[in-house]
C-alpha positions in Angstrom: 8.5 -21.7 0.7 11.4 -19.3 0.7 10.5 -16.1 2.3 10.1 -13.0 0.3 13.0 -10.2 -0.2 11.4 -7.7 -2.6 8.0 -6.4 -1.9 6.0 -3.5 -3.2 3.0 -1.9 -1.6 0.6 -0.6 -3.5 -1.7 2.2 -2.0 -4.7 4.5 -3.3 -4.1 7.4 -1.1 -1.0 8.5 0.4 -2.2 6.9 4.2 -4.1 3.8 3.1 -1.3 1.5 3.5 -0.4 2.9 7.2 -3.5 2.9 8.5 -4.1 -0.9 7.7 -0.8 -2.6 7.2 1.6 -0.3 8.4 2.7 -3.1 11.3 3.7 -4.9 8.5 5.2 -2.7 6.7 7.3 -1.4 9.7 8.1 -5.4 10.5 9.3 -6.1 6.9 11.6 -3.1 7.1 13.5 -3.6 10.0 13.9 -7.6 8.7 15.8 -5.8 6.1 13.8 -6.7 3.3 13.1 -4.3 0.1 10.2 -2.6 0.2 8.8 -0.2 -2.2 5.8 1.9 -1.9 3.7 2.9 -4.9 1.1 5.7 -4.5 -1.7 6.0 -6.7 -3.1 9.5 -6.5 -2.2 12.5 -4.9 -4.6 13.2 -2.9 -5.1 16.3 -3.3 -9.0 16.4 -2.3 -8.2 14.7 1.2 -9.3 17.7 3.1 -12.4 19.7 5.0 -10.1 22.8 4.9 -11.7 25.3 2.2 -8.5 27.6 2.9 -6.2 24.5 1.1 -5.3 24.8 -2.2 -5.8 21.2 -4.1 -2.1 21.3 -5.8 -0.7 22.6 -2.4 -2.7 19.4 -0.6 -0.8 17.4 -2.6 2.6 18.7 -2.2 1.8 18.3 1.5 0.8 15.2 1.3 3.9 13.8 -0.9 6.1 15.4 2.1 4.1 13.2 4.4 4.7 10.7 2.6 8.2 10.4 2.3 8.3 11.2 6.2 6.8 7.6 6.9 9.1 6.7 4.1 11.9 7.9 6.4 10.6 6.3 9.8 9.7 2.8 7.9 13.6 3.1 6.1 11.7 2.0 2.7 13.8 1.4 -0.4 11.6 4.0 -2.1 8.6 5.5 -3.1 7.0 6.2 -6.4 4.3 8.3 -7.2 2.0 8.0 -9.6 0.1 11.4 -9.2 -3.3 10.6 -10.5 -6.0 12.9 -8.9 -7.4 12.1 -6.0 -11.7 10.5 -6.6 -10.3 9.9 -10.1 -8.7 6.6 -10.5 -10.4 4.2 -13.7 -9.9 1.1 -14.6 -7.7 2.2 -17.9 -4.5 1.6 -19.8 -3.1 4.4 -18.8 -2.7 3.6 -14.9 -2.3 0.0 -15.8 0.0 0.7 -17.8 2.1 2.6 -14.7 1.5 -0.1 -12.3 2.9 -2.5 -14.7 6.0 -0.5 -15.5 6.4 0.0 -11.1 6.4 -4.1 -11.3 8.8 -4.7 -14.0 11.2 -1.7 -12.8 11.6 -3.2 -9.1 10.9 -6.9 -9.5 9.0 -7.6 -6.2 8.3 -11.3 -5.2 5.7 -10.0 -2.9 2.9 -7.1 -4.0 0.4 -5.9 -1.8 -2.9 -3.9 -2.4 -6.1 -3.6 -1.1 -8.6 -5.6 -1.2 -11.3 -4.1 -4.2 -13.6 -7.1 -3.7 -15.7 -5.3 -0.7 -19.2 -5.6 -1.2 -20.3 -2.4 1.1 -20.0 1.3 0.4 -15.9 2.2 -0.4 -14.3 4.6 -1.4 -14.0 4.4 -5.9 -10.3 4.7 -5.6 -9.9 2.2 -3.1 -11.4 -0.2 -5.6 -10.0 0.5 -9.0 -6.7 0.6 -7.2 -6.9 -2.9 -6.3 -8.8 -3.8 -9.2 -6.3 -2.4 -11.5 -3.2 -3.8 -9.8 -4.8 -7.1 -9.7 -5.1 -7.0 -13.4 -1.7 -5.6 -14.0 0.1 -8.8 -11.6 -2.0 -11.1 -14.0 -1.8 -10.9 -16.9 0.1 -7.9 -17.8 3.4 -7.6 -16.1 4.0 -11.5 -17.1 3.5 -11.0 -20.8 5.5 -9.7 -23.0 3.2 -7.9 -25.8 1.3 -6.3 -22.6 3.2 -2.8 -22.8 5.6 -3.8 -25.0 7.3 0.0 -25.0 8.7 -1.5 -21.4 10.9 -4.0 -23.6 12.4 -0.8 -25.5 13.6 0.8 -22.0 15.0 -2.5 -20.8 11.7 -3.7 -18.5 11.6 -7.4 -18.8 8.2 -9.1 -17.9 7.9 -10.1 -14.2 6.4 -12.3 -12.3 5.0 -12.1 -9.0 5.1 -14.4 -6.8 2.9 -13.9 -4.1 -0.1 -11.0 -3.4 -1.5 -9.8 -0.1 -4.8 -7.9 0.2 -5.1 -5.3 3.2 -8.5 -4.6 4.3 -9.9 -8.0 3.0 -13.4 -9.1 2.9 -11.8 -12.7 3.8 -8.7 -12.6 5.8 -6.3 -15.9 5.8 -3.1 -14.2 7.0 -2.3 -12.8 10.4 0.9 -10.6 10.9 2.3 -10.3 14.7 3.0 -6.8 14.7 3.3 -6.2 18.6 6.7 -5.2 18.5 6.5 -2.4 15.5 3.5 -0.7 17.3 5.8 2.7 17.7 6.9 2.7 14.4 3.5 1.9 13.0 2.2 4.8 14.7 5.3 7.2 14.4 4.8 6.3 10.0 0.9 7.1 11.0 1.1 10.5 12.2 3.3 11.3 9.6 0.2 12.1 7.6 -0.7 15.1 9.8 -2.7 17.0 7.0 -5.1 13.4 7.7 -5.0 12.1 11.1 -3.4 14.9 13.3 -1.5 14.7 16.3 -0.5 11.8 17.9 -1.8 11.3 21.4 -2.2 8.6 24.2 -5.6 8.4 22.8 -5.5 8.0 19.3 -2.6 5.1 20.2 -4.9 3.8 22.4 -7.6 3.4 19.7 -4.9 2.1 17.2 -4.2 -0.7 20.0 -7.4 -1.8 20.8 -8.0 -2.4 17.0 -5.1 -4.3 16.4 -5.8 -6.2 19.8 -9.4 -7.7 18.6 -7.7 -8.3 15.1 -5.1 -10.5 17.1 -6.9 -11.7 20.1 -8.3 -15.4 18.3 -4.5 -15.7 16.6 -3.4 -15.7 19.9 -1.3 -12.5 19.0 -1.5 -9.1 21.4 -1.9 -6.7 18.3 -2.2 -8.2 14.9 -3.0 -7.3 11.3 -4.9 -9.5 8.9 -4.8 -9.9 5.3 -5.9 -12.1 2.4 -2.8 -14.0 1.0 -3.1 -15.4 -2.6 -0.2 -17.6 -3.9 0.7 -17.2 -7.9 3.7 -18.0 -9.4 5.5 -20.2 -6.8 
């Protein structure tokens, strides 16, 4: 199997994807492979401050955003701007996850994992749930969205799909040597984790260390790798 070039991350919130794949992330990046991020909402209810404005949360939050952008060196990010505790399983945001496929062409996608049986957050769900529908069927079939075909968006097909946060993990990812950079993109989100410290890293490691300790990997992250279109 040729390893993927193109790969598009798919997050709820602004932070998901660093929090549980951002190893990965950072690893993929400094291979030199294309990587896009795609942001669900805005999250512009991520907060306990009543002093924050929702629509300044969000601008806030975008900023952050495109620092971890920066420290990754993604190919870009697109934002989809839904509000935050309101994502639904409609044709509106399949729509714009279908369009994000068939404008950048990833082999590889990856979302989260919406098939968690316990108490989750509803965007964390429909955003995997949605984007799972949108790999298959939609983005491969013509007459799904066929407006795309007008602005020159050709069906696409992925290739491969990783779930972060999985219920059943079948993929570990070394990610010892992208610790700093995992955590640098981490703390980018300030308005959501604060400031970095010994501490918090320390936390971070120990996580990663259980998650690679049976792999036989000093800090790992796990997924749930599902092959389609090879």
């Amino acid at each position: 199997m040729t390893e993927p070039e193109s790969i598009m991350v798919v997050t709820p919130h602004p932070d998901d994807s660093e929090s549980a794949a951002g190893g990965t992330i950072a690893k993929w990046c400094a291979e030199g492979k294309k990587v896009i991020l795609v942001v669900c909402t805005n999250g512009d209810k991520g907060t306990s401050d009543r002093s924050v404005k929702p629509a300044d949360l969000a601008k806030l939050r975008e900023k952050e955003t495109l620092e971890a952008a920066r420290v990754y060196g993604l190919a870009g990010v697109e934002f989809l701007r839904f509000p935050d505790q309101a994502l639904e399983d409609t044709d509106e945001f399949r729509e714009r996850i279908v369009w994000a496929i068939r404008k950048h062409k990833p082999d590889l996608l990856m979302c989260i994992d919406p098939g968690r049986p316990y108490i989750r957050h509803r965007d964390h769900y429909y955003s995997g749930r949605v984007t799972l529908d949108a790999v298959f069927p939609y983005s491969r079939d013509h007459l799904a969205f066929p407006e795309h075909l007008e602005g020159g968006l050709e069906p696409h097909k992925i290739e491969e799909i990783w779930l972060f946060r999985p219920q059943e993990p079948n993929t570990y990812v070394d990610v010892t040597d992208y610790f700093e950079t995992r955590q640098n993109a981490l703390h980018s989100h300030f308005s959501q984790v604060g400031p970095r410290s010994e501490e918090r890293d320390e936390r971070s490691r120990k996580r990663l260390s259980e998650t690679g300790e049976k792999q036989g990997m000093e800090l790992a992250e796990s997924f749930m790798k599902i092959e389609m279109f090879r």
